[in-house]
N, C-alpha and C positions, 0 to 999 in steps of 0.2 A: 792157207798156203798162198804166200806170192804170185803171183804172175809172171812168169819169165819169157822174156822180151830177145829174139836171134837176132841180131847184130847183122841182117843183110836187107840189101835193097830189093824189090819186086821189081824184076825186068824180063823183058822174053827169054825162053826157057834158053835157048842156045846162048845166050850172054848172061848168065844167073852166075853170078858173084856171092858166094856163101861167107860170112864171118863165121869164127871160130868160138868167138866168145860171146857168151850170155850177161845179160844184169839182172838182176833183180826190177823189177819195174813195179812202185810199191804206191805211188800217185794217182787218183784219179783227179780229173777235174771234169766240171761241168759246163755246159755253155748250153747259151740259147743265141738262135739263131732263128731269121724270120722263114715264111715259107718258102721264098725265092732262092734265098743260100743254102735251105735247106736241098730244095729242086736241084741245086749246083751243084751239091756236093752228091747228090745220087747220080746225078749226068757223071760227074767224074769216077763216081766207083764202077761205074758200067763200063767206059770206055779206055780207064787203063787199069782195071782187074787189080786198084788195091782198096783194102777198105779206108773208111774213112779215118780211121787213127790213124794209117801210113800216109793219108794225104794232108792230116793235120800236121803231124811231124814233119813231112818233109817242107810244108808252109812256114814252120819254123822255123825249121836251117836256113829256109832260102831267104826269108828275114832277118836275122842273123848275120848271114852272109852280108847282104847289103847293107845292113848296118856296119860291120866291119870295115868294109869299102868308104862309106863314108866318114868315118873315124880318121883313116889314114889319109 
């Protein structure tokens, strides 16, 4: 059975923005990472209540984005 992935961002409950649509989310990937960024990435699931797949993705976009930026 797939994993299905809601299409919304994790923000405080009074500004909660829901998408409609779902995808299939059918990828895993792995990584290693040393104890330090591991340490970072727990500091950050604590202090903005998402887990670490929505902080990986959102690292994505924002990558992306700035790549974009610099293209043009």
């Amino acid at each position: 059975m797939p994993y299905t992935r809601n299409l919304f961002i994790r923000e405080p409950k009074s500004t909660k923005k829901k998408r409609k649509e779902t995808e299939q989310l059918q990828n895993v990937i792995r990584l290693r990472i040393n104890d330090d960024e591991k340490k970072t990435l727990e500091k950050l699931t604590k202090t903005t209540s998402k887990s670490i797949t929505e902080i990986m993705r959102e690292a994505i976009d924002l990558w992306r984005a700035r790549q974009r930026k610099l293209c043009m």
